[in-house]
N, C-alpha and C positions, 0 to 999 in steps of 0.2 A: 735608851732604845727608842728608834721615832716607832709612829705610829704605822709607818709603814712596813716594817717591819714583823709589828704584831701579825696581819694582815697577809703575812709572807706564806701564809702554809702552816700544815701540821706535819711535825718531824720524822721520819722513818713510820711505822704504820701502826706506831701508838696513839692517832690521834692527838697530840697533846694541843689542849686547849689556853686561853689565858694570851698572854703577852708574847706565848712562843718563844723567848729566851729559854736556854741553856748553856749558860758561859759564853753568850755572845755568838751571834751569827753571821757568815763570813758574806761575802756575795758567791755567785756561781762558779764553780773552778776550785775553790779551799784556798788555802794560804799562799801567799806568793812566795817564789825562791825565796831562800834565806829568812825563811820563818814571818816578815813582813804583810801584813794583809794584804791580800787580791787587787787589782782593781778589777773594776768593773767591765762585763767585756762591751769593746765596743769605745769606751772611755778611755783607755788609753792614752798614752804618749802620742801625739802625732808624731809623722816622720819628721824627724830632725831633734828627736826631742824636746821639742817643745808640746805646751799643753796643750791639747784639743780646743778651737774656740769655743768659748761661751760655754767648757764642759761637757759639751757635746759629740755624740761620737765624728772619729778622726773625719775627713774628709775620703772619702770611698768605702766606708763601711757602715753608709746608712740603707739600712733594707729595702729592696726596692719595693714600689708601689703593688698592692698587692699581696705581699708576703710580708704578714707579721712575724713579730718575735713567736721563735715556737715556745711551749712551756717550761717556765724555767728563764725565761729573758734570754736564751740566744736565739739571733736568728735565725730565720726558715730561710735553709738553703733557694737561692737564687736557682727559679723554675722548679721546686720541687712540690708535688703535687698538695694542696689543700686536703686534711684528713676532713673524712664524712663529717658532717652534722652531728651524724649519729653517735660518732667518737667523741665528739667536744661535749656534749651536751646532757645532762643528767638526762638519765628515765623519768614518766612521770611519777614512777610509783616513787622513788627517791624526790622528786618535787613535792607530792602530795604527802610525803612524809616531813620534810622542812615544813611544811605550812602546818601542819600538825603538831612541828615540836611550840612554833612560834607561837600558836592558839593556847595549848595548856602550860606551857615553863618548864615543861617536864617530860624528860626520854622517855621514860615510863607510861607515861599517860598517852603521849604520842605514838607510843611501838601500839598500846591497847585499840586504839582508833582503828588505827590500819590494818590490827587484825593479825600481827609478827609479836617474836618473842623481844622481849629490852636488847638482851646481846646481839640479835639480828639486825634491831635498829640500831645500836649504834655502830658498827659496823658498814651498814649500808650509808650513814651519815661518815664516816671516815673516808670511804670509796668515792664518795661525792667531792669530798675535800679535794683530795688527793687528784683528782679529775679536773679541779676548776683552779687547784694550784692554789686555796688559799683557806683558811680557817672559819668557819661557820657558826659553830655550836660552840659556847663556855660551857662545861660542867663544873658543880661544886656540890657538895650537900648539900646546897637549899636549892638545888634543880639545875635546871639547862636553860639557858640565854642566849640568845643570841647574838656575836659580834657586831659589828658596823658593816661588815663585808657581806656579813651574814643575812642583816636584815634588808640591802638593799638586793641579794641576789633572792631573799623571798617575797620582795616585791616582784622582781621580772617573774618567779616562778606563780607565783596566785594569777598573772597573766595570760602565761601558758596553761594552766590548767584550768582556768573560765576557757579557753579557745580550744581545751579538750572536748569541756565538757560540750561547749556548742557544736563542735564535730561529732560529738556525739548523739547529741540530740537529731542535727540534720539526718545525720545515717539510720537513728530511728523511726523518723518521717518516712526517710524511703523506701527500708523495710515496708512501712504499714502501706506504703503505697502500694506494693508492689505485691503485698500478700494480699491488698482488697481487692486483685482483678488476676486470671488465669485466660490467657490465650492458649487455646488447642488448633491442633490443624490435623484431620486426622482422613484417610484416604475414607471411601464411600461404606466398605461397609462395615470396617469397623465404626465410623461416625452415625450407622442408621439402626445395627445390631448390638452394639455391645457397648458404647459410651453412654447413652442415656441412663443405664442400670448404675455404670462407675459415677455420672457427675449426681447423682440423687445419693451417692452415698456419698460423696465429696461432701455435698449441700447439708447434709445432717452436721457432719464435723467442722464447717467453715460456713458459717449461713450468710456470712459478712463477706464474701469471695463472690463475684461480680465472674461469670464464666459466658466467653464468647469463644464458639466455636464455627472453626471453616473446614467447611468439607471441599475435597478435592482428591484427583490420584495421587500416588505414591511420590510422583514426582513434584509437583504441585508444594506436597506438604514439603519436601526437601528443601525447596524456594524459597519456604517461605520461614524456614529455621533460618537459611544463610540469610536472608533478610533484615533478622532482629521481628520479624512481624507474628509470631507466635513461641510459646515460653519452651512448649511440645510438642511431639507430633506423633502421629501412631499409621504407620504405614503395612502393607500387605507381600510386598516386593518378595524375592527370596532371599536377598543380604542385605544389609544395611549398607544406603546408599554411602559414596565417598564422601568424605568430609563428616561424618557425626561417629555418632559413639549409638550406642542400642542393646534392649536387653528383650528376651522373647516374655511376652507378658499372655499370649494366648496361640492355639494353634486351629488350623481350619483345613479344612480339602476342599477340592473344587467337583461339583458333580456336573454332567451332561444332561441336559433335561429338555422335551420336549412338550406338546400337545397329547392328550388321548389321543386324537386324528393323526397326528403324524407317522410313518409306519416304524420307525425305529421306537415306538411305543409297547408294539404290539411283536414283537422282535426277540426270541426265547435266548440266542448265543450273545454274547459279549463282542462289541465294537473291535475291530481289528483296529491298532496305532494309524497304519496308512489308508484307510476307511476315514477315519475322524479327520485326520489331517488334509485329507484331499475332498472332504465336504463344507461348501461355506458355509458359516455359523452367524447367529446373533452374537455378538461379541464386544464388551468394553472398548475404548479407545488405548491406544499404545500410549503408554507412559505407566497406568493403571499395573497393580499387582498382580488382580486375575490374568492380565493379559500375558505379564513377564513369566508367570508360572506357566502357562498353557502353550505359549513361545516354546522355552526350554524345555518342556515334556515333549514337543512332537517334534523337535528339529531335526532329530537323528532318523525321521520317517519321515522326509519331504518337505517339512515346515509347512505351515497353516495354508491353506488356502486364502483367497482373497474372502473378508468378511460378505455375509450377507446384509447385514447390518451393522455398522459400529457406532455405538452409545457411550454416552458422556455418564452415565449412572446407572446402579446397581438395577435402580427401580424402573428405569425404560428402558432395561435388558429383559427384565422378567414381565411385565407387561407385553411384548414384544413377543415373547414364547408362547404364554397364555393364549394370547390372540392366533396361534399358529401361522405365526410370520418364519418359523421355522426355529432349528434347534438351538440350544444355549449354552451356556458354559458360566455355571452363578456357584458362586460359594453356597455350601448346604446351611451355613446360617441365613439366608435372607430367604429357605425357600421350604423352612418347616409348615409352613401352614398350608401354601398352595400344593403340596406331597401329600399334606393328611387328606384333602379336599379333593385331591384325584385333577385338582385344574394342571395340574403338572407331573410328567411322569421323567424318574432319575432312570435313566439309559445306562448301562451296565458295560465298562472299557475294560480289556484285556489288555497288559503289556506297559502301562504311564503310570507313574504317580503323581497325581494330583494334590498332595497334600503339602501344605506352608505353613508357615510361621509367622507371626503377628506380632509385628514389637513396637515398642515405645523407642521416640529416637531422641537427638538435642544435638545441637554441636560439640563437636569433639572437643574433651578438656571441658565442655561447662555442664557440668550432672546438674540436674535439677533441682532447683530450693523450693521453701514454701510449701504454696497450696499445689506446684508442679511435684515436686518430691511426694505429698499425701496422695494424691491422681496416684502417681507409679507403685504406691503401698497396695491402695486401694485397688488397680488390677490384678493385683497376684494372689491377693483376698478374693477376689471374686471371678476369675477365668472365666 
């Protein structure tokens, strides 16, 4: 029996190891008519009965360029598709197992390595075979050796698994990259009200996390997710805008607030809808949350009037009122303290609801990882 033959495979899925004889083995196809052994396909008779030149197959039944023999030595049908990589090609865990038998001599010691039972490893080494079409492992009571087929396919595999590991190592880098820094983008007040509190407590559990934040409106922060230019974003809007995903991490209302001086200070009934709406206001810029909330509330009563003022930020809206540049429209977290202090008086509306929702956003399909994913923990811990 040549050596090539040993070399051939292990027979139906006993694994059998060694020289692979059993009474002699046929080529592909089994016995020719009339009990005669096979020839080989491809070897054949050329047309006319004469030999094949040179032994080689006939003339028009050499594979074309491209499509190798499939397994088994016959050809890949002419234009049929190449199976995946991932079909031809051991797993690494069955790689990492071959280099395992190689290093100790022994199945046993190899299945212990990797952490599986002996029957599992051998098994998983038969399923290898039987996938590469050719014998790997000798077993005998004094252990497991490996073939000639064997030891040159666990050279190519210690290959592939140094090229695991250093893909793996890369992707660990970028991990730690990417968890040493947090970009936020978060509309005005939750970025001036309520983030400061979340990233001191980010800052406790990640001290090593590098955190830049950009404040802007609602829309702003949307930009700047489809951009790739921040990880998160926390907007004030009434839905989360198109294109992301979002979960409500806090809730807010919007109050109407004036000067002492002003007379709607000093004012005992509640604001009628078409009163508010047909009075200019200090007022946010459009795009901004407060604004879209306060939009939607009055539309169905004439829609807002033209602003008295419109402001790029929370804090030269409220600045702006103080000074009795006339009325406002601020969310009641940026204006606890000027309330307690009387520099601000909340004006009392009949018939709107002013109250919203506050949520964390990302693009659609990408949830947050990292030090973005502990941020989103850490809001719902602390509202």
């Amino acid at each position: 029996m040549s050596k090539g033959t040993r070399d051939g495979g292990a027979h139906g899925d006993d694994g059998a190891y060694g020289d692979g004889s059993r009474g002699g083995s046929t080529s592909r196809g089994g016995a020719a008519p009339g009990g005669g052994p096979s020839a080989t396909r491809g070897s054949g008779p050329a047309p006319g009965g004469g030999p094949a030149p040179s032994g080689g197959p006939a003339p028009g039944n050499a594979p074309a360029p491209g499509n190798a023999p499939a397994p088994g030595g016959a050809p890949a049908a002419v234009g049929a598709p190449r199976p995946h990589l991932s079909h031809r090609v051991p797993d690494l865990g069955a790689l990492e197992l071959l280099l395992a038998v190689a290093r100790h001599g022994s199945l046993g010691a190899a299945a212990r390595e990797v952490g599986i039972t002996q029957p599992a490893a051998s098994s998983r080494i038969r399923s290898m075979e039987r996938q590469l079409g050719m014998a790997l492992v000798d077993r005998s009571p004094r252990g497991s050796r490996l073939t000639d087929a064997g030891a040159l396919v666990t050279d190519w595999a210690r290959r592939i698994v140094e090229a695991a590991e250093a893909f793996d190592a890369g992707a660990q880098a970028l991990r730690g990259r990417r968890d040493s820094r947090l970009r936020v983008a978060a509309s005005m007040t939750i970025a001036e009200y309520l983030l400061p509190g979340w990233l001191i407590a980010l800052r406790a559990e990640r001290p090593d996390t590098a955190v830049s934040l950009q404040a802007g409106n609602s829309a702003a922060v949307a930009e700047r997710l489809f951009a790739g230019d921040a990880d998160v974003g926390f907007v004030e809007g009434l839905a989360v805008p198109d294109g992301l995903d979002g979960v409500v991490v806090a809730h807010d209302r919007l109050a109407i607030v004036a000067a002492p001086s002003h007379p709607w200070a000093r004012r005992r009934a509640p604001l009628d809808p078409a009163e508010l709406a047909a009075t200019p206001l200090v007022l946010r810029e459009r795009g901004s949350g407060t604004r879209q909330v306060l939009d939607a509330a009055l539309s169905a009563h004439g829609g807002l009037a033209r602003p008295l003022l419109e402001l790029a930020s929370t804090t030269a809206v409220k600045a702006a009122a103080v000074s009795g540049a006339g009325p406002a429209v601020l969310s009641e977290l940026a204006i606890t303290e000027e309330l307690a202090s009387r520099r601000l008086v909340a004006v009392p509306v009949a018939g709107v609801v002013l109250r919203r929702d506050l949520r964390a956003v990302w693009p659609a399909g990408h949830r947050p990882t990292g030090p973005a994913r502990d941020l989103l923990s850490l809001t719902r811990d602390r509202p």
